[in-house]
N, C-alpha and C positions, 0 to 999 in steps of 0.2 A: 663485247665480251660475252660470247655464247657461251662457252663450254663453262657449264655448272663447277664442273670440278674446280679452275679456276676463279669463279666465282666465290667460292667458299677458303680456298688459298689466298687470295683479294684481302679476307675479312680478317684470316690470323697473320698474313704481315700487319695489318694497321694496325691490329691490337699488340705485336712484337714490337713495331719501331717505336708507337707510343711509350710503350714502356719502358725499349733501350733509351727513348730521348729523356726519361722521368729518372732514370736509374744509373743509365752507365754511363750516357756522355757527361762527362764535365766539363765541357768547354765554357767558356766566360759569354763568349761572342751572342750562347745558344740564349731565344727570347724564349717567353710563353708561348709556346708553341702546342698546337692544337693540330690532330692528324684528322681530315674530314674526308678523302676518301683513297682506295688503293686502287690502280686498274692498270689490270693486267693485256698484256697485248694475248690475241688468238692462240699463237702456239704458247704460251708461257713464259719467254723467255723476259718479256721486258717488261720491267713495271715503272709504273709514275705513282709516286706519293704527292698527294694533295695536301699542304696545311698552309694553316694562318697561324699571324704572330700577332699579339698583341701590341701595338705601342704605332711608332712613328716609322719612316721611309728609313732610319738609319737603323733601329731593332729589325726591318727586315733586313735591311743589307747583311749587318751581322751575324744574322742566324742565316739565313742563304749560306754564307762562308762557312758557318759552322755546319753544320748541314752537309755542304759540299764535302767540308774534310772527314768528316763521320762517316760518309758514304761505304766506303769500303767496308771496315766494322761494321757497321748495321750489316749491309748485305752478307759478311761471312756468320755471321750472330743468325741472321733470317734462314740461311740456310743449312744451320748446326740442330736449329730447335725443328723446322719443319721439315728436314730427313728427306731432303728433295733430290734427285739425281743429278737433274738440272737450276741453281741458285738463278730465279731471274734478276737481270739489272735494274739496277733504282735509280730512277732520277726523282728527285724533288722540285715541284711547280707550284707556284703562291699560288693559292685559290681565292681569286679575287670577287666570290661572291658575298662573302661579309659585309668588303669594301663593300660592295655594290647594295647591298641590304641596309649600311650603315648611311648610304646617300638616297636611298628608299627612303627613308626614317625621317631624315631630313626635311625632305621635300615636302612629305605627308605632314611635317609639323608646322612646315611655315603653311601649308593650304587651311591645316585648321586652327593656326594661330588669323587667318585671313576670313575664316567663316565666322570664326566668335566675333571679329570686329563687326564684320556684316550685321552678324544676327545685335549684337548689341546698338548698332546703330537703327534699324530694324524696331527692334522693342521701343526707342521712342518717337519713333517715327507714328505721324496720322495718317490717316487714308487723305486722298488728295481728293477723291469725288465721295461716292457711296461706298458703305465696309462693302459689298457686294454689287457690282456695275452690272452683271449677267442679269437679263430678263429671265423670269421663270414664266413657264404657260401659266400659272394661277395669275401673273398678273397680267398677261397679254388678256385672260376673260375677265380682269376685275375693268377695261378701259372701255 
Protein backbone atom coordinates (compact mmCIF):
# COMPACT_ATOMS: atom_id res chain seq x y z
CA UNK A 1 0.00 0.00 0.00
CA UNK A 2 2.16 2.91 -1.43
CA UNK A 3 -0.09 5.56 -2.25
CA UNK A 4 -0.24 7.77 1.00
CA UNK A 5 -3.53 9.12 0.09
CA UNK A 6 -4.80 5.60 0.70
CA UNK A 7 -2.93 5.16 3.52
CA UNK A 8 -4.75 7.82 5.40
CA UNK A 9 -8.37 6.47 3.79
CA UNK A 10 -7.05 2.96 5.44
CA UNK A 11 -7.17 4.82 8.80
CA UNK A 12 -10.75 6.62 8.53
CA UNK A 13 -12.44 3.28 7.36
CA UNK A 14 -11.21 1.49 10.53
CA UNK A 15 -12.04 4.26 12.72
CA UNK A 16 -15.84 4.28 10.51
CA UNK A 17 -16.42 0.46 10.72
CA UNK A 18 -15.36 0.30 14.37
CA UNK A 19 -17.88 2.67 15.22
CA UNK A 20 -20.63 1.34 12.70
CA UNK A 21 -19.77 -2.18 14.68
CA UNK A 22 -20.18 -0.10 18.33
CA UNK A 23 -23.41 1.83 17.12
CA UNK A 24 -25.27 0.62 14.29
CA UNK A 25 -25.02 -3.14 13.98
CA UNK A 26 -27.41 -4.87 16.17
CA UNK A 27 -26.93 -8.18 15.36
CA UNK A 28 -26.91 -10.89 18.22
CA UNK A 29 -24.38 -13.11 16.41
CA UNK A 30 -21.77 -9.70 16.37
CA UNK A 31 -18.84 -10.65 19.35
CA UNK A 32 -16.35 -8.15 21.03
CA UNK A 33 -14.97 -7.34 18.14
CA UNK A 34 -11.87 -5.28 17.95
CA UNK A 35 -10.91 -3.64 14.34
CA UNK A 36 -6.72 -3.86 14.21
CA UNK A 37 -5.95 -3.03 10.85
CA UNK A 38 -7.60 -1.60 7.12
CA UNK A 39 -5.48 -2.27 3.87
CA UNK A 40 -6.27 -1.16 1.07
CA UNK A 41 -5.33 -2.64 -2.37
CA UNK A 42 -2.95 -0.15 -4.91
CA UNK A 43 -5.64 1.37 -6.88
CA UNK A 44 -8.28 1.69 -3.93
CA UNK A 45 -10.86 -0.31 -4.84
CA UNK A 46 -10.50 -3.35 -2.45
CA UNK A 47 -10.20 -3.30 1.18
CA UNK A 48 -9.64 -6.16 3.96
CA UNK A 49 -10.65 -5.34 7.48
CA UNK A 50 -8.55 -7.01 10.08
CA UNK A 51 -10.31 -7.81 13.58
CA UNK A 52 -10.26 -10.13 16.44
CA UNK A 53 -13.04 -11.34 18.62
CA UNK A 54 -12.96 -12.08 21.94
CA UNK A 55 -14.11 -15.42 23.24
CA UNK A 56 -13.98 -19.00 21.70
CA UNK A 57 -13.90 -20.71 17.77
CA UNK A 58 -17.95 -20.29 18.01
CA UNK A 59 -17.94 -16.18 19.05
CA UNK A 60 -15.73 -16.24 15.99
CA UNK A 61 -17.84 -18.15 13.69
CA UNK A 62 -20.76 -15.97 14.87
CA UNK A 63 -19.35 -12.73 14.31
CA UNK A 64 -17.73 -13.79 10.92
CA UNK A 65 -21.60 -14.42 9.88
CA UNK A 66 -22.49 -11.38 11.35
CA UNK A 67 -19.79 -9.37 9.81
CA UNK A 68 -20.49 -11.09 6.64
CA UNK A 69 -24.15 -9.88 6.52
CA UNK A 70 -23.24 -6.26 7.74
CA UNK A 71 -20.93 -6.09 4.81
CA UNK A 72 -23.06 -4.21 2.52
CA UNK A 73 -24.24 -1.40 5.21
CA UNK A 74 -20.92 -0.80 6.50
CA UNK A 75 -19.47 -0.45 3.03
CA UNK A 76 -22.59 2.02 1.79
CA UNK A 77 -22.20 3.85 5.60
CA UNK A 78 -18.10 3.99 4.48
CA UNK A 79 -18.86 5.52 1.53
CA UNK A 80 -21.76 8.12 2.36
CA UNK A 81 -19.17 9.55 5.37
CA UNK A 82 -15.89 9.60 3.22
CA UNK A 83 -17.57 11.31 -0.09
CA UNK A 84 -15.49 8.66 -2.25
CA UNK A 85 -16.24 8.52 -6.08
CA UNK A 86 -15.14 5.05 -5.90
CA UNK A 87 -16.76 2.95 -2.41
CA UNK A 88 -13.91 0.16 -2.10
CA UNK A 89 -14.99 -3.41 -1.16
CA UNK A 90 -14.68 -4.94 2.21
CA UNK A 91 -13.83 -8.07 3.19
CA UNK A 92 -13.31 -9.12 6.67
CA UNK A 93 -10.24 -11.50 7.70
CA UNK A 94 -9.65 -12.72 11.57
CA UNK A 95 -6.23 -11.50 12.48
CA UNK A 96 -4.78 -14.29 13.98
CA UNK A 97 -1.94 -12.46 15.76
CA UNK A 98 -3.56 -12.16 19.09
CA UNK A 99 -4.11 -15.92 18.70
CA UNK A 100 -0.67 -15.99 18.08
CA UNK A 101 0.55 -13.55 20.95
CA UNK A 102 -1.86 -15.39 23.33
CA UNK A 103 0.39 -18.86 22.54
CA UNK A 104 3.56 -16.55 22.86
CA UNK A 105 2.30 -15.99 26.40
CA UNK A 106 1.82 -19.18 26.97
CA UNK A 107 4.96 -20.77 26.06
CA UNK A 108 6.97 -17.79 27.79
CA UNK A 109 4.94 -18.81 31.03
CA UNK A 110 5.57 -22.36 31.23
CA UNK A 111 9.65 -21.66 30.37
CA UNK A 112 9.68 -19.35 33.40
CA UNK A 113 7.37 -21.42 35.42
CA UNK A 114 10.53 -24.16 34.26
CA UNK A 115 13.46 -21.55 35.30
CA UNK A 116 11.99 -20.92 38.95
CA UNK A 117 11.85 -24.57 39.45
CA UNK A 118 15.53 -24.73 38.13
CA UNK A 119 16.65 -21.76 40.18
CA UNK A 120 14.75 -23.11 43.38
CA UNK A 121 16.24 -26.35 43.14
CA UNK A 122 19.66 -24.53 42.50
CA UNK A 123 19.37 -22.40 45.65
CA UNK A 124 19.78 -25.67 47.78
CA UNK A 125 21.80 -27.17 45.92
CA UNK A 126 26.06 -27.45 47.12
CA UNK A 127 28.89 -27.07 45.01
CA UNK A 128 30.00 -30.76 44.25
CA UNK A 129 33.96 -29.90 44.23
CA UNK A 130 35.28 -26.10 45.09
CA UNK A 131 32.63 -22.87 45.04
CA UNK A 132 35.26 -21.98 42.16
CA UNK A 133 37.13 -25.07 40.25
CA UNK A 134 39.00 -22.40 37.63
CA UNK A 135 42.79 -21.81 38.45
CA UNK A 136 43.72 -18.28 38.91
CA UNK A 137 47.58 -17.14 38.01
CA UNK A 138 47.75 -15.88 41.69
CA UNK A 139 47.52 -19.50 42.56
CA UNK A 140 49.54 -21.15 39.58
CA UNK A 141 52.57 -18.57 41.66
CA UNK A 142 51.47 -19.33 45.03
CA UNK A 143 52.65 -23.66 43.95
Amino acid sequence: MGNPRYIKVAEQIKVLVAELLERRIKDPRLGFVTITDVRLTGDGREGTVFYTVLGDDQARADTAEALESARGLIRSQVGKQLGMKFTPTIAFVLDAVPESAAQIEDVLARARAADEAVAAQAAGAAYAGEADPYKKPEDAAAE
